[in-house]
C-alpha positions as CSV (number, residue, x, y, z in Angstrom):
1,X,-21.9,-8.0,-5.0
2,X,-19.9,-5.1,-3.7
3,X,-16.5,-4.4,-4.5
4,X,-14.4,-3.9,-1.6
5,X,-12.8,-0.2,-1.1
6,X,-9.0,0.4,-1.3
7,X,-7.0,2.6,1.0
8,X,-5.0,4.8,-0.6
9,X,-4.0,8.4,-2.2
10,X,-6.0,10.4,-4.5
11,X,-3.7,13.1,-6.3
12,X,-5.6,16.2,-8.1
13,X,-4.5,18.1,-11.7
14,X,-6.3,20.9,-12.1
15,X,-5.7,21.1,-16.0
16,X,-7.8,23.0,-18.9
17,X,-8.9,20.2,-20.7
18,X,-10.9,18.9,-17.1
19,X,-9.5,17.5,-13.8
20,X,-7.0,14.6,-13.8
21,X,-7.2,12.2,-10.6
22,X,-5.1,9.6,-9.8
23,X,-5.8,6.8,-7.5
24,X,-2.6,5.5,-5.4
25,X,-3.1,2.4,-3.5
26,X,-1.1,-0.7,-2.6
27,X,-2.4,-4.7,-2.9
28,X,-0.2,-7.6,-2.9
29,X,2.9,-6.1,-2.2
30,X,2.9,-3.7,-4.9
31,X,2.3,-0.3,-5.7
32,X,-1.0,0.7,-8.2
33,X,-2.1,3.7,-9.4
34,X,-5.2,4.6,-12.0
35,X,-5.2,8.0,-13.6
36,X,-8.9,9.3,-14.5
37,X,-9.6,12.3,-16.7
38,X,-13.0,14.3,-15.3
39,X,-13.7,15.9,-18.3
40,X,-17.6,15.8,-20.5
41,X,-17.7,13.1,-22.4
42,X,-15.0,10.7,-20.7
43,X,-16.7,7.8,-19.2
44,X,-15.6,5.8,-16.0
45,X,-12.2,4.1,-17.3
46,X,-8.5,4.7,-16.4
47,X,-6.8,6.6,-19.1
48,X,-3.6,5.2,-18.1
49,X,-2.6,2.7,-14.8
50,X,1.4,2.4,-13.5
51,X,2.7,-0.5,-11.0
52,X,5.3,-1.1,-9.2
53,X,7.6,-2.1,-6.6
54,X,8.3,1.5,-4.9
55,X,5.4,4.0,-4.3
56,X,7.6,7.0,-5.1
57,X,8.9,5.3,-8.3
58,X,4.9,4.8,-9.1
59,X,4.1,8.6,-7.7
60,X,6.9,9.7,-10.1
61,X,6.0,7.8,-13.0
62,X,2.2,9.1,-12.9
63,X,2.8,12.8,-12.7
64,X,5.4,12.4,-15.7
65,X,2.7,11.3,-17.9
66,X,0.3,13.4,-16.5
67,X,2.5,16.6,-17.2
68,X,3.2,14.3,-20.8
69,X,-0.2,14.1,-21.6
70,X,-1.9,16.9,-20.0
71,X,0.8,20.0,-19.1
72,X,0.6,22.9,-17.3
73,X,-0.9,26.2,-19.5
74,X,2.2,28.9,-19.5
């Protein structure tokens, strides 16, 4: 069986510990997102997924953690 494809966004950290994606889509009248860390070692899971109502809200929430969990170098 082949899982269907969702449209959506795909937003791109460049960070040192490996890239960060995160997948933005929306199903059932509601917002989704799946963050990934591309890094050796990590296998094929979300490190962390958001929902909501609002796709800003969900946009917002995702790069907070991401800046949370894997900031900028100064």
């Amino acid at each position: 069986m082949i899982a269907a494809m969702k449209t959506g966004r795909l937003l791109k950290f460049h960070r040192p510990g490996g890239e960060v994606h995160a997948y933005l889509y929306q199903e059932a009248g509601a917002v989704y997102a799946s963050v990934y860390l591309l890094a050796p070692g990590q296998g094929r899971r979300p490190v962390h997924e958001v929902s909501g109502g609002d796709s800003e809200a969900v946009e917002a929430d995702v790069r907070a953690w991401v800046e949370a969990h894997f900031p900028r170098p100064s």
